[in-house]
N, C-alpha and C positions, 0 to 999 in steps of 0.2 A: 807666826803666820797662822790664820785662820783657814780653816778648810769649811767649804759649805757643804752642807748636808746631801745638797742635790747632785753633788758629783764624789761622796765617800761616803763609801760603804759603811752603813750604821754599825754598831754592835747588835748583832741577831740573838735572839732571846732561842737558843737552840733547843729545841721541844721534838716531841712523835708529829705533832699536826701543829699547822698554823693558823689555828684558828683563834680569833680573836672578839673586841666586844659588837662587833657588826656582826655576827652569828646570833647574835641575841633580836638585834634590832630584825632582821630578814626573818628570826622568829613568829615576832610580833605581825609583821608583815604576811605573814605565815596566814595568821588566823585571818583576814580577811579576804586572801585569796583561797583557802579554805573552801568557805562558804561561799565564796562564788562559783567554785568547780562545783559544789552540790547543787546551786542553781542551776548554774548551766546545765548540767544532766539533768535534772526535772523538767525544765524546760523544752529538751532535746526528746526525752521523749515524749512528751506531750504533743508534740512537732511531729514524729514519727506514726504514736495512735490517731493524731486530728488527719493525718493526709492517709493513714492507711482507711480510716471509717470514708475520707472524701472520694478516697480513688474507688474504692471496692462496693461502698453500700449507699454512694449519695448522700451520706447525710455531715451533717458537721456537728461531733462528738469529740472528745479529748478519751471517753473510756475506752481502754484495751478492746484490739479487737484483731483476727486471725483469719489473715488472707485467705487459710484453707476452707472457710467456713462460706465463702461468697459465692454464689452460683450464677454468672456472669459467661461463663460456656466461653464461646470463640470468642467472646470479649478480653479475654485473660489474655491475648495475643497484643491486644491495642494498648494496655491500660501502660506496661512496662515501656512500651515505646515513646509515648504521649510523656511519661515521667521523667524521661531520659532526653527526651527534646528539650522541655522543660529546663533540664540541671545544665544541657550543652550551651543555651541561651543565657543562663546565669553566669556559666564561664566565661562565654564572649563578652556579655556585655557587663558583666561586674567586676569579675577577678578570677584569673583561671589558676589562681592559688586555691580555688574551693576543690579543681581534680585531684582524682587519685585518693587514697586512702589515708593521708593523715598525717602519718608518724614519718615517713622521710619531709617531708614540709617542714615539722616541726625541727628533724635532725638539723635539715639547711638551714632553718633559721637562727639556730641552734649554735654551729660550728663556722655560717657563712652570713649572719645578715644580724650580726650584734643582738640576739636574741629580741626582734622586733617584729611583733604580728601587729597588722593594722587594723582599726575599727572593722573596716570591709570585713575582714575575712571571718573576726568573731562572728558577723552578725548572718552573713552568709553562707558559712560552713553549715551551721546547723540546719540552716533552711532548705540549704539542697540537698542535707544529705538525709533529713528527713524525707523530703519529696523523693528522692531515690528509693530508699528503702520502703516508704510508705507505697509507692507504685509498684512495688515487685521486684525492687533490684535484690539480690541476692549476697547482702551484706549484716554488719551489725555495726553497735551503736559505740564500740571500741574508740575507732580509728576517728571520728568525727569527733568524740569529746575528748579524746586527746591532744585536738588539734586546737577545739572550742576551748575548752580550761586551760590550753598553754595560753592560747589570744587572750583571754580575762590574766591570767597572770602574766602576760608581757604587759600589755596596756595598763595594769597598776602602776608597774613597775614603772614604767616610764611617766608615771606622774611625779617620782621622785630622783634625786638626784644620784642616782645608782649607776656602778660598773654594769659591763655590756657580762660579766661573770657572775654579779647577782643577779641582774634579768634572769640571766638563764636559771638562778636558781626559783624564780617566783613563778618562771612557764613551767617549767619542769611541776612544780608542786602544784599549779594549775593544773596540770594535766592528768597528774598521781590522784587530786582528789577527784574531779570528774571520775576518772575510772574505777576510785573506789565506790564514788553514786552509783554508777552505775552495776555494779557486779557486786558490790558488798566484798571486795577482795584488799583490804587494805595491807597485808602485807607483801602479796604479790606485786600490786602496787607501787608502791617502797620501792623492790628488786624491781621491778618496769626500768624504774627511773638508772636507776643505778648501772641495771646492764645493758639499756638501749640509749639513755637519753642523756643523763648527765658527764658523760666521757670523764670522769672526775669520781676519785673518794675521797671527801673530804668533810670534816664537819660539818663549816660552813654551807654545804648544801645539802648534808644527809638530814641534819637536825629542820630546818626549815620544811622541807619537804612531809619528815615523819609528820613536824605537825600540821599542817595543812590537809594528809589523809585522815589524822585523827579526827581535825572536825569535819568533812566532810562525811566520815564513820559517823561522830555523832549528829548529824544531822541527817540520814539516810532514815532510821524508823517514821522521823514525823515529816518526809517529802518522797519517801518510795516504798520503804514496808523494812520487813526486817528479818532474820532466815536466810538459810543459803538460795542463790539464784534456783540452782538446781540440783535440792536435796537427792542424797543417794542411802539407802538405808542398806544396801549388802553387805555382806562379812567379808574379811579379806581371808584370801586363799591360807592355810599354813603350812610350814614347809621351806624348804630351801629352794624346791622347782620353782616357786611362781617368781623368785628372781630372776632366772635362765630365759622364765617364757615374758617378763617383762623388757629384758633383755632384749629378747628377738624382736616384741614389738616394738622397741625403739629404734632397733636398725631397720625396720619395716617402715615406722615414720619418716626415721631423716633419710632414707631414697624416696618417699612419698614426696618429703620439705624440698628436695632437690628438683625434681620430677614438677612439680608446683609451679618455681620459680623459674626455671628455666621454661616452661608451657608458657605462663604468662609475658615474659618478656619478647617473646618471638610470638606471641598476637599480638602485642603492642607493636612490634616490628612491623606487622602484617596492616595494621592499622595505619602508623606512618607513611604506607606505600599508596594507602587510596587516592586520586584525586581530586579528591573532597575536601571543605574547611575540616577541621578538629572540631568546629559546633557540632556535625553532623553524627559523628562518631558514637558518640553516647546513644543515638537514635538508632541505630546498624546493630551496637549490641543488645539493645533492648530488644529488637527481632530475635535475638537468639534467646533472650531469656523470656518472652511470652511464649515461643516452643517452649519450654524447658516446663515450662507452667503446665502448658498443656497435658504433659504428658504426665507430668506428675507435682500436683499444688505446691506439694510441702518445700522443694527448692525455692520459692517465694519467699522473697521477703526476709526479715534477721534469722530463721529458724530454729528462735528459743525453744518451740516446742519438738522439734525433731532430737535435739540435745538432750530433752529429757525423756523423750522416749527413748534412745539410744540406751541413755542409765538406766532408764527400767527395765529393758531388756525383751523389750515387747514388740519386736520386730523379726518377721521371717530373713534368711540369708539373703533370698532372691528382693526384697523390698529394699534391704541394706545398700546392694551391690547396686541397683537401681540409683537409690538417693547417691552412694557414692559417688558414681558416672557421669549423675546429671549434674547436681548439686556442683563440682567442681568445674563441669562445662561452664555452665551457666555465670555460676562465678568468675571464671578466668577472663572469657570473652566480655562481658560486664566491666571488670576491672583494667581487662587492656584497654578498653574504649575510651579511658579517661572520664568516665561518671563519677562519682562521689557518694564514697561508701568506704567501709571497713574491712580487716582481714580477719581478725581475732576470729569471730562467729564461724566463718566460713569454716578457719583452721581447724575450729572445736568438733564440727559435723564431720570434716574429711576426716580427719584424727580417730574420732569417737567411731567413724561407720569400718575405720580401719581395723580398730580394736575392736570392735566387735564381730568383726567376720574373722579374723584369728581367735578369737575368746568360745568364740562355736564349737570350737575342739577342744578345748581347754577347761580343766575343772573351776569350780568358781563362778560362772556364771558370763554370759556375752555381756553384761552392763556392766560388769566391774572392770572386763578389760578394755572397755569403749571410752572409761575412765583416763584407763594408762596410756591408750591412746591417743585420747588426746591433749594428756601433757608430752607427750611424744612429741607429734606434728607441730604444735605449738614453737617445743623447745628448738626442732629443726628448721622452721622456717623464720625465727626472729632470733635465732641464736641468742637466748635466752631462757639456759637448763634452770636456774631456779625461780625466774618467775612461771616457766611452762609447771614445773613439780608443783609449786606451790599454789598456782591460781586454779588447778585441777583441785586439789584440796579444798581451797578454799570457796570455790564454786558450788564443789559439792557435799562440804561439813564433812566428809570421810577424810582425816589426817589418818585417819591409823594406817591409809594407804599410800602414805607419806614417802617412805624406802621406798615401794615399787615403782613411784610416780618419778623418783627421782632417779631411780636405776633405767627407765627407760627414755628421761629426758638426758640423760648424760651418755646414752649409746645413740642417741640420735642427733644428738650435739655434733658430738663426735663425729658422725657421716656426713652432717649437711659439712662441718668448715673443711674438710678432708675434698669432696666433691664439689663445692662450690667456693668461687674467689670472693662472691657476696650474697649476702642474704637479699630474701625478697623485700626488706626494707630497706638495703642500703643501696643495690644494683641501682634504681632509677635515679640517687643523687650520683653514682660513679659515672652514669650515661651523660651529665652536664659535665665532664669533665674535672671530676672531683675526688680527692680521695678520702676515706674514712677507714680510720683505725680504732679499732673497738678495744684492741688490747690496753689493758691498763698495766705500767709497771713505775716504780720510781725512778724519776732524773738520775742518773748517775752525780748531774753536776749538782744537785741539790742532797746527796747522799757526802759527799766529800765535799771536805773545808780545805780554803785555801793554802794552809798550811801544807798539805799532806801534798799539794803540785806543785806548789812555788820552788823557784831554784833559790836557794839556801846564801849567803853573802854575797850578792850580786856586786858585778862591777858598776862602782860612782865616782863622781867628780867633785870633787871639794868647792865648796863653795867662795873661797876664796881665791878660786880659778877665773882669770881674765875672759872677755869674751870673744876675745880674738883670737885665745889659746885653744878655747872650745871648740871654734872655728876653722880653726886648722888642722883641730883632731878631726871632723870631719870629713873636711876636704881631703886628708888624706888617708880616708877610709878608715873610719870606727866598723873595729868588730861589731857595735849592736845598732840597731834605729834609732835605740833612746836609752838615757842614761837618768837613775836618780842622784838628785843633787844634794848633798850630806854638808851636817856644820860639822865641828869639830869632834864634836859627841855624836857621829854617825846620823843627826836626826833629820827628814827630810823637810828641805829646803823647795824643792824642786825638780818639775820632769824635763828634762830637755830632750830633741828629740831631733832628727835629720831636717825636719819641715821649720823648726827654729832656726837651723844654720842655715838657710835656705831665703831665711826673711830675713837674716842679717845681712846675707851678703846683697840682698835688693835695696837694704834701707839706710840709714843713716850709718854713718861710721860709729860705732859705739866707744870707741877710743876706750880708757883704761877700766873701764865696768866691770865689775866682776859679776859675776853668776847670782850668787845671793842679793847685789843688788839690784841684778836686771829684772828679777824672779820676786822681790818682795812682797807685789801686793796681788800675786798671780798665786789663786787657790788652783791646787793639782788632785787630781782622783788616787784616793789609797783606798785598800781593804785591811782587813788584819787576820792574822791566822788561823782565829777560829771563826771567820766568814763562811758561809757557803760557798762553793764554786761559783753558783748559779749567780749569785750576787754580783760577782766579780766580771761573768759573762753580764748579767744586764749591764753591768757600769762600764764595761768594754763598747757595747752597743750604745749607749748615752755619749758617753764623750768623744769617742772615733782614734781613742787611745789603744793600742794595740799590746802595752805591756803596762800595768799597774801594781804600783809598789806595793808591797805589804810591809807593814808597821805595828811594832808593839804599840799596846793600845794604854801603855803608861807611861814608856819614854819618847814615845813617838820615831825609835830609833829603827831605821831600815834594816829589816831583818830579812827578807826576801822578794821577790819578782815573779809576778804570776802572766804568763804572755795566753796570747791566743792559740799557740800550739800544743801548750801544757794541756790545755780545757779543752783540744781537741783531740789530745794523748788518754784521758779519761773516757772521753765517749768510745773511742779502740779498744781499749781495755773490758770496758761493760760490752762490747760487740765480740769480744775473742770469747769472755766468758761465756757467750750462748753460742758462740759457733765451735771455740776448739775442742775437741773432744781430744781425747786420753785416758789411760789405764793408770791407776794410783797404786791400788791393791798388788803387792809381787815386784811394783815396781822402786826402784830407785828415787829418791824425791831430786825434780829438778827444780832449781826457779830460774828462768833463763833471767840473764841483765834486762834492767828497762833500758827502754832505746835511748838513744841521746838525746837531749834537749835541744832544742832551736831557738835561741832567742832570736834571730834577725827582724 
């Protein structure tokens, strides 16, 4: 008897990773989405200096240019409103996938929409969220190319014939290289992907990804320049104190990252309650961010340059505390409006102006703890300690301050998951009724082989068994649902099962039939002992078979039975391990019995 492949479990090539020769190909795949994340960021902000020169100074220019430097007076009030009309009108009437800041868009498309961004939104993201930011909205250019270079690497993808699991790996590496254009951060990058985006470690998408930042890395000198964003040339404190005081500013951060998130979703609350369209919304906060202007420029706009003033340390307490207050107003209310803009930026100014009113008292200087800062608020409010330590590094070419960045992203890690049930990127996908688990741990059922659950010489029926005898062991109650059906040398024949005695007794009389021949040319789902669990559970879900034999994989002779209870006895076991606690050390070693089995 022949068994097809699509209902028995192959022989698994048991390896550390499953990665195979399609890790290559996604490679290759790699380099072209690459280099469209580095387009796309040149591009984007090309988009961002053309509408900042249109909105501020009249003219139409692509060169860099700096909202503080524009003398437009009471006009600085209109200019953020008028942009913010603007991006509410593109949401209505194009796709109001361009709101909100990016990276949960990208999450949902991610974990809920087969990893599929549409032309629209590639083509639209950038353009509103340049008009945003180019009119005074108080974001950066983070959250938009992440969203932009996932849509260039979804829409490759789906020009070929790829799983909805490589998509996600061609957005994700769309998005890693975009963000390396843009910051020159490719290893933080990498960790982006890994601790926000890809819910997954695996070759298969770490490899593809790595190369698609590489070349976006090497295409950054000859389409944006080359150097860190924003060089920091201080010494790091020495000493074992500046770990205590980096310390402190991390748990300063993550109530900061907490304090954020919570502010921002309760103006979004407060927004939902207007009786206005949602068009209108992005206009209402743009009032509050031309105040915000008024009072003080430098809140305008991505505020690269407040970041590196921060690192150089050229700012009084009272100017700090100012940009702190306003800078996040103006941000939250902006953000809750649903306009289109980034968090990354903002996080780095709230962070950095943190760290640097703590660093005021502290030896070393205010620009190096504006540093720790803001790997701090960063790591607190994306729950992500080593891309926060790292892209503070890498932003700013100081690794030697590598430990402190990482000491105060892992004490603010720490507070935001401790204080909050989600982060400010995951809260607005939980609000459509969704949940996201960022924990990564291994399958239980793909850690254990079938061998190690299956019940051991299971009860069978000879295959020179009648099938009216069969039918009467049922009728008069068989101890199991299903029975494997054995020749003389134990080898299977066949699964019979309650819903077979059930079609016999509807169908024709089968008069003296035996088993083996009613079963001849009927292929049955087996695994073998060193299967996966996991395997065993998918081919449970493929056939609607609720106990599958297991078989030596050289006499074909039925050596065990692996049920749905068993593989549900393994996921108990990996659940008691993280909840039961007990003392080993003094004590007595117990192993209590495993519980009994259930075949029914």
């Amino acid at each position: 008897m022949s068994l097809t492949p699509s209902r028995t479990a192959e022989r698994h090539r048991l390896a550390d990773y499953s990665a195979d020769r399609r890790m290559l190909l996604l490679a290759a795949m790699a380099l072209a989405v690459g280099s469209g994340g580095a387009c796309g960021a040149w591009i984007l902000l090309r988009l961002i200096a053309m509408a900042t020169n249109l909105f501020w100074f009249g003219r139409l220019s692509a060169a860099p240019a700096l909202i503080a430097d524009s003398t437009l007076g009471i006009a600085t009030l209109a200019i953020p409103v008028l942009g913010s009309l603007i991006v509410g009108l593109m949401a209505r009437f194009g796709s109001d996938k361009i709101r909100g800041h990016g990276i949960p868009e990208a999450i949902e498309a991610i974990l809920y929409g087969e990893s599929r961004l549409s032309l629209k939104v590639a083509i639209l993201k950038p353009i509103s969220s340049a008009i945003s930011i180019g009119s005074g909205g108080p974001f950066g250019a983070e959250g938009p190319i992440i969203m932009s270079g996932g849509a260039i690497g979804s829409l490759f993808a789906q020009c070929f014939h790829l799983s909805a699991a490589e998509r996600k790996t061609l957005l994700v590496a769309g998005a890693a290289a975009g963000m390396t254009a843009i910051f020159n951060t490719p290893i933080a990058a990498v960790l982006l992907a890994i601790e926000v985006l890809l819910f997954e470690w695996k070759p298969r998408s770490f490899v593809p990804v790595l190369v698609a930042v590489l070349v976006s890395w090497a295409w950054r000198p000859l389409m944006i320049g080359v150097g860190p964003m924003f060089p920091f040339v201080g010494v790091t404190p020495a000493g074992n104190w500046p770990v205590a005081a980096a310390l402190g500013i991390g748990l300063a951060a993550g109530l900061l990252a907490a304090l954020l998130s919570t502010a921002l979703y309760r103006i979004e609350d407060l927004f939902h309650r207007l009786p206005i369209h949602w068009m209108w919304w992005p206009a209402i906060g743009g009032v509050v961010v031309g105040l915000g202007g008024l009072l003080d420029v430098h809140v305008l706009g991505a505020g690269y340059a407040s970041i590196q003033t921060l690192l150089d340390g050229a700012l009084a307490m009272r100017e700090v505390a100012i940009l702190l207050v306003l800078k996040a107003t103006v941000w939250l209310v902006a953000l809750g409006s649903g306009t289109s803009g980034g968090v990354l930026a903002p996080l780095l100014i709230l962070g950095g102006a943190t760290g640097y009113l703590i660093g005021c008292v502290l030896p070393g200087g205010a620009g190096f703890w504006a540093m720790i800062g803001m790997a701090g608020v960063m790591s607190g409010a994306m729950r992500a300690p080593m891309t926060g330590a790292l892209f503070a590094a890498e932003l700013t070419g100081h690794f030697q301050a590598l430990p402190l960045a990482i000491a105060a992203s892992g004490a603010a890690f720490a507070v935001s998951v401790l204080l909050m049930r989600r982060s400010i990127l995951t809260e607005k996908i939980a609000r459509r009724g969704r949940h996201i688990l960022q924990e990564y741990s291994v399958d239980p059922l793909d850690l254990i082989q079938a061998g190690q659950l299956m019940t051991r010489d299971p009860a069978t029926l000879p295959g020179d068994m009648r099938v009216v005898e069969a039918l009467a062991l049922f009728r008069e109650g068989a101890a199991y649902r299903s029975y494997p059906v054995v020749d003389g040398e134990g080898r299977l024949l066949a699964l019979i099962s309650r819903t077979d005695a059930l079609r016999w007794r509807c169908g024709d009389d089968p008069g003296e039939a035996t088993l083996a021949e009613t079963f001849s040319d009927v292929s049955q789902p087996t695994a073998f002992p060193d299967s996966p669990s996991g395997v065993v559970a998918d081919l449970i879900v493929e056939t609607g078979i609720g106990r599958i034999p297991i078989v030596d994989p050289t006499t074909r002779r039925v050596v065990g039975i692996l049920s749905r209870q068993d593989l549900l006895k393994a996921r108990t076991a990996h659940r008691l391990a993280e909840t039961r606690r007990n003392r080993v050390v003094g004590m007595a070693a117990v192993n209590p019995a495993p519980p009994e089995r259930e075949h029914s």
